[in-house]
N, C-alpha and C positions, 0 to 999 in steps of 0.2 A: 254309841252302840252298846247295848248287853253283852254280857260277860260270856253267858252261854248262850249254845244255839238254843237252845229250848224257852230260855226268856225271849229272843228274838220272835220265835213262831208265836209264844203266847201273847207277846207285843202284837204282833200282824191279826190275832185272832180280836183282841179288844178292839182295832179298828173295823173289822168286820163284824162285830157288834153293833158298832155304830150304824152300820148300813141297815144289818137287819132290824134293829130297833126302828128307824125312818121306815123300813117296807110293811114293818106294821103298821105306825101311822098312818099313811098309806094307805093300806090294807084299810084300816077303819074310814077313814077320811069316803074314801070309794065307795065305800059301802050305806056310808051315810050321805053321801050325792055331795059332798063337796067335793069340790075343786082339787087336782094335784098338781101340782107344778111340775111342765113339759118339759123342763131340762134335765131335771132332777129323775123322773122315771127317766129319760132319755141313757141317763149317764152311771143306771143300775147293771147295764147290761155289759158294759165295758168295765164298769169296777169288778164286777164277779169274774168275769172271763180274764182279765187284764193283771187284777191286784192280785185276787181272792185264788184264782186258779193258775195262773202263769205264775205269777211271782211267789204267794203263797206255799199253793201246791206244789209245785215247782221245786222247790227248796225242801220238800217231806220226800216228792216219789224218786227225784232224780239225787238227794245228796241226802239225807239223813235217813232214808229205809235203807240205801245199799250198807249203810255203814252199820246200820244197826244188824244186819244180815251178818256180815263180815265177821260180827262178834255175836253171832250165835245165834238170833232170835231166827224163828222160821218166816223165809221167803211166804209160805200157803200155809192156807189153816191155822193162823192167827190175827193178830191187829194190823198187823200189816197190807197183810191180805184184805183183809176187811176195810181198812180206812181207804185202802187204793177201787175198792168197788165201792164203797160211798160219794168216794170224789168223784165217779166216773154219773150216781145218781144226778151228782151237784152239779154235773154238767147239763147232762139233763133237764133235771128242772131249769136251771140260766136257759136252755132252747127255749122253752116251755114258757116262759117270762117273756122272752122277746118275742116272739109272737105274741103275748098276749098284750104286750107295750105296745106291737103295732096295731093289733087290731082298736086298740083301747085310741091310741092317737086318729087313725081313719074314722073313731065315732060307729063303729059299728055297734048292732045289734046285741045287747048282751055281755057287749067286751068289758064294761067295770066290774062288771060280778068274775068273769075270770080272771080277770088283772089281782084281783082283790085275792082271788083265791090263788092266784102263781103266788102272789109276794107272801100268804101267810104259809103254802110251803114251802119254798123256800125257807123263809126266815126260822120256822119250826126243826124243820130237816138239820139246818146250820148248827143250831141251838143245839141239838141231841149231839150233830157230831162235832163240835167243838168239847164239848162237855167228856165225850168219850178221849179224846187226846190229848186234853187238859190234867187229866184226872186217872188216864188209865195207862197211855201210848206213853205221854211223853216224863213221866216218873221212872218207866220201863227203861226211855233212854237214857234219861239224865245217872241212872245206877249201870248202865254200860257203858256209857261210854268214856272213857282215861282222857286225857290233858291234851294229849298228840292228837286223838277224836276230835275234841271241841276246837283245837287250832284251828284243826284243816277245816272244821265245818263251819267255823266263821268265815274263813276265806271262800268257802265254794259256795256260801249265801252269798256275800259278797258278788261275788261271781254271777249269780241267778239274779240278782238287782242289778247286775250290770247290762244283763242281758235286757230287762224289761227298759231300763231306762232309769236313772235316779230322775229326770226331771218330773217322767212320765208317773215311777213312784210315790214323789211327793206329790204330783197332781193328785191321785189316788187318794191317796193320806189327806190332803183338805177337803175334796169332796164329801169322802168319810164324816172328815169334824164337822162340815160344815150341813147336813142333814139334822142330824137330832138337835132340837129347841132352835128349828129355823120355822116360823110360820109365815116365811115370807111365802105368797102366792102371785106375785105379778104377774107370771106368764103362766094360769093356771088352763089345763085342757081337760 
């Protein structure tokens, strides 16, 4: 495991790279009338809710913003604030996906060109806010938070992966790797 909480969340963020990078794919594949493969969108909708926002989010809203609070950063009217109304978009669009995975799986009317256009917001949306916590949030915490900080916040990640599941995490985690440079289509819809 990383040293710091902050390499951990950027570790979890490269995995969710991985995802959006395949929903681009995706995204074009759809658009171009090929085939996607039905498990793989199947199993976008629980990696985002599951990994990406339980586990993930999870470990920013409930264990590293209170702590960063506790040592002074503002609750409102900062990044805080901010990254927790983005998560809440991120949720959002994931609804907005899965409807568009079922209507795209029932073969309806129309449904690839929305499919196509949830996964490339989505995957656009991530991009910008990753980039923002990468680069602006999480330098912010890494220069607050003391020794006794990062103990207890590897332990209460720890904790937040206990709660999703390790088995159910590493599930997550290969699905992840196992998207980008798969062109396998066997079971494609």
């Amino acid at each position: 495991m990383s040293a710091r909480p902050i390499e951990i969340l950027m570790d979890e963020h490269r995995i969710i790279e991985k995802v959006l990078a395949a929903m681009r794919q995706y995204a074009d594949a759809l658009k171009s009338g090929s085939p996607v493969d039905k498990d793989k969108l199947q199993g976008l909708v629980p990696f985002m809710r599951e990994f990406a926002d339980a586990c993930h989010h999870g470990k920013e809203e409930y264990r590293l913003f209170p702590a960063l609070v506790a040592k002074g950063l503002p609750a409102r009217n900062g990044p805080i604030q901010a990254m927790c109304a983005e998560h809440e978009t991120g949720r959002r669009l994931v609804g907005d996906l899965e409807s568009a995975v079922g209507r795209h799986l029932d073969r309806q009317a129309g449904a690839d060109a929305e499919l196509a256009d949830a996964l490339v917001a989505i995957a656009d949306f991530y991009a910008r806010h990753i980039w923002k916590e990468d680069n602006v949030l999480f330098p912010m915490a890494d220069r607050a938070l003391g020794a006794d900080d990062v103990t207890g916040l590897i332990e209460a990640f720890g904790e937040v992966d206990g709660q999703v599941g390790a088995a159910s995490r590493e599930r997550f985690v290969g699905f992840a790797r196992g998207l980008v440079d798969d062109s396998d289509h066997r079971n494609p819809i």
